[in-house]
Structures are given as structure tokens and as C-alpha cells.
FITORPA-634665 format. One record per residue: residue in three letters; x, y, z of N, C-alpha, C, CB in turn; chain; residue number from 1. Coordinates in nm, 3 decimals, padded with zeros to 5 digits. Atoms other than C-alpha are relative to their C-alpha. Glycine has a CB too. Layout:
ala|X|Y|Z|X|Y|Z|X|Y|Z|X|Y|Z|A|NUM
...
This chain:
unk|00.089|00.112|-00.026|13.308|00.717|18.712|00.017|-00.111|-00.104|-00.145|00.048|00.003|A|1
unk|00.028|00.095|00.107|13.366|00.539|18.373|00.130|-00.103|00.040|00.000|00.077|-00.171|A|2
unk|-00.122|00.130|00.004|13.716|00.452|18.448|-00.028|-00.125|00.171|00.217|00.114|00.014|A|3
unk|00.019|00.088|-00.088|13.599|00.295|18.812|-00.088|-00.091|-00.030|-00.025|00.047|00.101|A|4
unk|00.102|00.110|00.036|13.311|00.115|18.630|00.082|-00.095|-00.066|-00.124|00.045|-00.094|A|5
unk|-00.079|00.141|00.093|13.589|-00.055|18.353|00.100|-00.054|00.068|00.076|00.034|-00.147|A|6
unk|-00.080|00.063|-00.103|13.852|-00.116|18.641|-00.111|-00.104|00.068|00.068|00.120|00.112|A|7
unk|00.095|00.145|-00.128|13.541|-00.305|18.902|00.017|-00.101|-00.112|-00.233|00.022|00.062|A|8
unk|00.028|00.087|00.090|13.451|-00.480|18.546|00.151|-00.088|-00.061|-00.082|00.087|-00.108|A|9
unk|-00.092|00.091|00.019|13.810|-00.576|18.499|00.008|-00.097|00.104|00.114|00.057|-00.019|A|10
unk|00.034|00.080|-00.149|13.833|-00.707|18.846|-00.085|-00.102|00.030|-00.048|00.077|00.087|A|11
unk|00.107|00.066|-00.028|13.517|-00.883|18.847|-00.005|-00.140|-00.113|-00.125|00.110|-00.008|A|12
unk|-00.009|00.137|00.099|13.607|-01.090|18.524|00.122|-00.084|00.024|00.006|00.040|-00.162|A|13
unk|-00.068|00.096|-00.034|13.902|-01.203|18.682|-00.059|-00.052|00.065|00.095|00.012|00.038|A|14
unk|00.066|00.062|-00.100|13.699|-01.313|18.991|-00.077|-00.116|-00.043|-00.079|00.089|00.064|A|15
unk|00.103|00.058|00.034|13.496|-01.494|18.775|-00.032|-00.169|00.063|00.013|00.014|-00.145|A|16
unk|-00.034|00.175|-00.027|13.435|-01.895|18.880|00.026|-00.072|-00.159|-00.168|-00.098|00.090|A|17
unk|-00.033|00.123|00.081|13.536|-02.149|18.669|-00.071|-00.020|-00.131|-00.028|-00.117|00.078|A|18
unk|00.121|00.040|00.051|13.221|-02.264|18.532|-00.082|00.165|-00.067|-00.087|-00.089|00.143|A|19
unk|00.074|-00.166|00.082|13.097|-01.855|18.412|00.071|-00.031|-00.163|00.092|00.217|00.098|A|20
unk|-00.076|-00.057|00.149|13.141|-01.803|18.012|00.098|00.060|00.009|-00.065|00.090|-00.083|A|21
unk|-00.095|-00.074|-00.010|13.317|-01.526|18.115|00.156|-00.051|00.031|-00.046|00.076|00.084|A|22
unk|-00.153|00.067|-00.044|13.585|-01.737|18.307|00.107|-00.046|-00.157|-00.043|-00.182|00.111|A|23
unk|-00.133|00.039|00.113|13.770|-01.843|17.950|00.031|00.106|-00.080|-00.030|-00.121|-00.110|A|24
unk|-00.066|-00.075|00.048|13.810|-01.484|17.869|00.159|-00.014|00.005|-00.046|00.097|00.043|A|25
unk|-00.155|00.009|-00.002|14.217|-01.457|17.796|00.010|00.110|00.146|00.092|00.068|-00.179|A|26
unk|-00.043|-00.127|-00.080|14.439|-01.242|18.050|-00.052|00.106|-00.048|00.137|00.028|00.007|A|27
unk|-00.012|-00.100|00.117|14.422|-00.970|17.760|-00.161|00.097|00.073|-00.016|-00.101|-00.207|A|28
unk|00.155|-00.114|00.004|14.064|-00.876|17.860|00.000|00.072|00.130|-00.176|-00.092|-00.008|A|29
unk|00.035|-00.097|-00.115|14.055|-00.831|18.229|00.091|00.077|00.027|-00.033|-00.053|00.118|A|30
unk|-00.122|-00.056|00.022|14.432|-00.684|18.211|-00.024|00.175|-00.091|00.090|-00.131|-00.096|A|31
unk|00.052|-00.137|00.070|14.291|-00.443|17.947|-00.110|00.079|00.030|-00.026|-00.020|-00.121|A|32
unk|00.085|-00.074|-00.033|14.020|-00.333|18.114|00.047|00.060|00.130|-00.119|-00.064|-00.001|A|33
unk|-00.021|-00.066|-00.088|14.224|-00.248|18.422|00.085|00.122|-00.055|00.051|-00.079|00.097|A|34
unk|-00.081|-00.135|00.058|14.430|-00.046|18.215|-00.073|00.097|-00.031|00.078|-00.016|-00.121|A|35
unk|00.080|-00.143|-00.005|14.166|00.175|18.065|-00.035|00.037|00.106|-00.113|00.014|-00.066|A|36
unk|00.047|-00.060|-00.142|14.033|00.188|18.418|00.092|00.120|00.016|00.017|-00.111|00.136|A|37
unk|-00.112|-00.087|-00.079|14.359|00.333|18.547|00.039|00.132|-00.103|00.155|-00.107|00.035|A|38
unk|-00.014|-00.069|00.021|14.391|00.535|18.269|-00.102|00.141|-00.017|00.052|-00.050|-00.056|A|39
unk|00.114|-00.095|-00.042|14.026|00.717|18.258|00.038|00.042|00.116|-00.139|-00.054|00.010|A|40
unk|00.018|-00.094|-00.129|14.101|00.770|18.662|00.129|00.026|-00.044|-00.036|-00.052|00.170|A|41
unk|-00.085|-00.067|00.001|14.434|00.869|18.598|-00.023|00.177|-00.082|00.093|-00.099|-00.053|A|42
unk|00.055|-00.113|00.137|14.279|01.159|18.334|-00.107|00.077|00.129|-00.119|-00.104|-00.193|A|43
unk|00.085|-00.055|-00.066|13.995|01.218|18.556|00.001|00.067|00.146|-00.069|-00.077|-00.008|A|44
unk|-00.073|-00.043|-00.204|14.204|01.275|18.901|00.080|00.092|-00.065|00.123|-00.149|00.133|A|45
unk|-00.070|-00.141|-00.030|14.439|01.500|18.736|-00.094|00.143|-00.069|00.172|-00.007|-00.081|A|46
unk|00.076|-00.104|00.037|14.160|01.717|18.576|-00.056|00.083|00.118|-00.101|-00.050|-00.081|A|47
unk|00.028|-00.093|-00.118|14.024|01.767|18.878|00.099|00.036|00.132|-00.116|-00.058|00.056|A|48
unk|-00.143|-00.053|-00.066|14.371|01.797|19.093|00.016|00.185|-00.080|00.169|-00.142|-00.068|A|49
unk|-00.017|-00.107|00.093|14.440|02.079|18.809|-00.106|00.091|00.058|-00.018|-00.040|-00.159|A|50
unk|00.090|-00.074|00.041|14.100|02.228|18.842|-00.020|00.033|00.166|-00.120|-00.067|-00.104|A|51
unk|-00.001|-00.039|-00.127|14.104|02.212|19.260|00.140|00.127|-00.003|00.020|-00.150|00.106|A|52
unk|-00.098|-00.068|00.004|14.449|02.407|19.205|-00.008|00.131|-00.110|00.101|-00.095|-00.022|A|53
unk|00.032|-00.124|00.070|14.356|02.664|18.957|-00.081|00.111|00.050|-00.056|-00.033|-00.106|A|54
unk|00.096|-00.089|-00.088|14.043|02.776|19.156|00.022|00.045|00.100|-00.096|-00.042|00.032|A|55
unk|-00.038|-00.035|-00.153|14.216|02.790|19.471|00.108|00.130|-00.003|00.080|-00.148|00.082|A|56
unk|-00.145|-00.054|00.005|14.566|02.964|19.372|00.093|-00.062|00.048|00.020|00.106|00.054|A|57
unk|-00.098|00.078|-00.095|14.742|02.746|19.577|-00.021|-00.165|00.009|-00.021|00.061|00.151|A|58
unk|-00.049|00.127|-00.006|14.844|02.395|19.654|-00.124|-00.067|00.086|00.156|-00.006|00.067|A|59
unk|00.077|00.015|-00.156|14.514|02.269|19.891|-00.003|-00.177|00.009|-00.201|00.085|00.004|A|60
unk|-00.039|00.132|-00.023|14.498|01.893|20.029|-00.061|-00.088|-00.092|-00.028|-00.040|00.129|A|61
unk|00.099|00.025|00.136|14.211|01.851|19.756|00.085|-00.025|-00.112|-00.098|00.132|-00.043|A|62
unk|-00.091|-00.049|00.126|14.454|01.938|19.467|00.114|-00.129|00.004|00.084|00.183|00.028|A|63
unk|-00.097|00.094|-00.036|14.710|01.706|19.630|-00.008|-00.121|00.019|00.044|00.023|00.083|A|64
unk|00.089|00.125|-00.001|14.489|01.437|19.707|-00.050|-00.041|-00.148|-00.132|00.028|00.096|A|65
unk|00.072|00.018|00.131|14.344|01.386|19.366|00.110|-00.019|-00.054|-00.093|00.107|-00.065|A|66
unk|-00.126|00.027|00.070|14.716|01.424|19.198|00.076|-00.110|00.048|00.083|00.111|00.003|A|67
unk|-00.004|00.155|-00.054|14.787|01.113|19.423|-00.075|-00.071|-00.011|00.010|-00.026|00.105|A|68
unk|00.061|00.100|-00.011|14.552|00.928|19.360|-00.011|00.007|-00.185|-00.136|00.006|00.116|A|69
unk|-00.050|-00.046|00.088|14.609|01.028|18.975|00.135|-00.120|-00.047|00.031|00.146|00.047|A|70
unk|-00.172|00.017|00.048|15.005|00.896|18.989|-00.061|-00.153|00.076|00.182|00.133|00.091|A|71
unk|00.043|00.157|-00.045|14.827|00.596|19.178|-00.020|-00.089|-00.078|-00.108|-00.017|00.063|A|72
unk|00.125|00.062|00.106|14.571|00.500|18.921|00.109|-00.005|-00.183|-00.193|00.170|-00.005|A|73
unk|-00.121|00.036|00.092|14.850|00.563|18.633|00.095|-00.125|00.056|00.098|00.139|-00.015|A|74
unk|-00.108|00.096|-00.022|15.126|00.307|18.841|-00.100|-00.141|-00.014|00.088|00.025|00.164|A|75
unk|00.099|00.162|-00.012|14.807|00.027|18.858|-00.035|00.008|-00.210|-00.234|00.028|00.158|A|76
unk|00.052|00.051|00.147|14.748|00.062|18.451|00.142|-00.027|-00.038|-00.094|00.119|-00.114|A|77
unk|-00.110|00.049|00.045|15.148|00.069|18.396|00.031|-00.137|00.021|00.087|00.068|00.043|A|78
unk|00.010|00.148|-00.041|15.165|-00.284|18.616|-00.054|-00.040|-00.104|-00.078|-00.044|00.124|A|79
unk|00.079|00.063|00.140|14.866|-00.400|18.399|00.101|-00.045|-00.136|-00.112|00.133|-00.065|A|80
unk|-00.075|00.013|00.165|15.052|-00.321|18.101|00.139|-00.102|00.054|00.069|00.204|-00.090|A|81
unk|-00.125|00.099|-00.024|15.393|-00.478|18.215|-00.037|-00.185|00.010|00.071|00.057|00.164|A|82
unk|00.043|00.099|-00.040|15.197|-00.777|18.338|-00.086|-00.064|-00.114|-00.059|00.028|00.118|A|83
unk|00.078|00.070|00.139|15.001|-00.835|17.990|00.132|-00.030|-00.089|-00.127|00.125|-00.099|A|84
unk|-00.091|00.027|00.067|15.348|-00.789|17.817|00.036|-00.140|00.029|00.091|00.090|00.016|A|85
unk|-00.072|00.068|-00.073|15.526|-01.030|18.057|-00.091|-00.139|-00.068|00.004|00.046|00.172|A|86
């Protein structure tokens, strides 16, 4: 939940209008807040991928689902990062 709260909150400070304080944050901020996003859900999808697959014994769509959405939420904080470098 923390990393979907600092991902919306990255998201939402790009959105910002013009005229918001917020709007003259740098890239750096909302860029860095999608990254922790992606990396809390990346942490938090494979804990529970892991933890659907331990309890089960086996591979179930739960386990598989979560470890995709995991390798998801990692490729959207790597972007980030490439895209703050860049």
C-alpha cells in the first residue's frame, strides 16, 4: 500500500497545473517518487508471489500473478531511473 500511495503521489505531482506550488517541483521529485513506488511494489509483490508459492507447494496463478506484476512494478522504477538520468 505504501509503495501505491508514493507512486499515485508521484503521478499526481506531475499532473499538477501550472499555477499549484507544487507545479515548480524539479523532474527529480515526481521521477523519485515513482521509483520508490515501483520499488516498495516491486518488494511487496514478490513477498507475497514467494509467500503464495511456499504455502501452496506449487506454482498457482496467485504466485504468478503477483511475480508479474513484481517484474512490472520493477521495469516502471528502472524507466524512472533511466528517464531522471537522461
Amino acid at each position: 500500500m505504501v509503495g501505491v500511495l508514493v507512486a499515485a503521489f508521484g503521478a499526481w505531482t506531475y499532473l499538477v497545473p501550472a499555477g499549484w506550488v507544487l507545479a515548480g517541483l524539479s523532474a527529480a521529485w515526481y521521477l523519485g517518487s515513482w521509483i520508490a513506488g515501483g520499488v516498495l511494489l516491486t518488494a511487496g509483490f514478490g513477498l507475497l508471489g514467494a509467500s503464495v508459492r511456499d504455502r501452496s507447494g506449487y506454482w498457482t496463478a496467485g504466485a504468478v500473478t503477483s511475480l508479474l506484476l513484481a517484474t512490472l512494478a520493477l521495469a516502471g522504477a528502472v524507466t524512472a531511473v533511466v528517464l531522471l538520468v537522461i
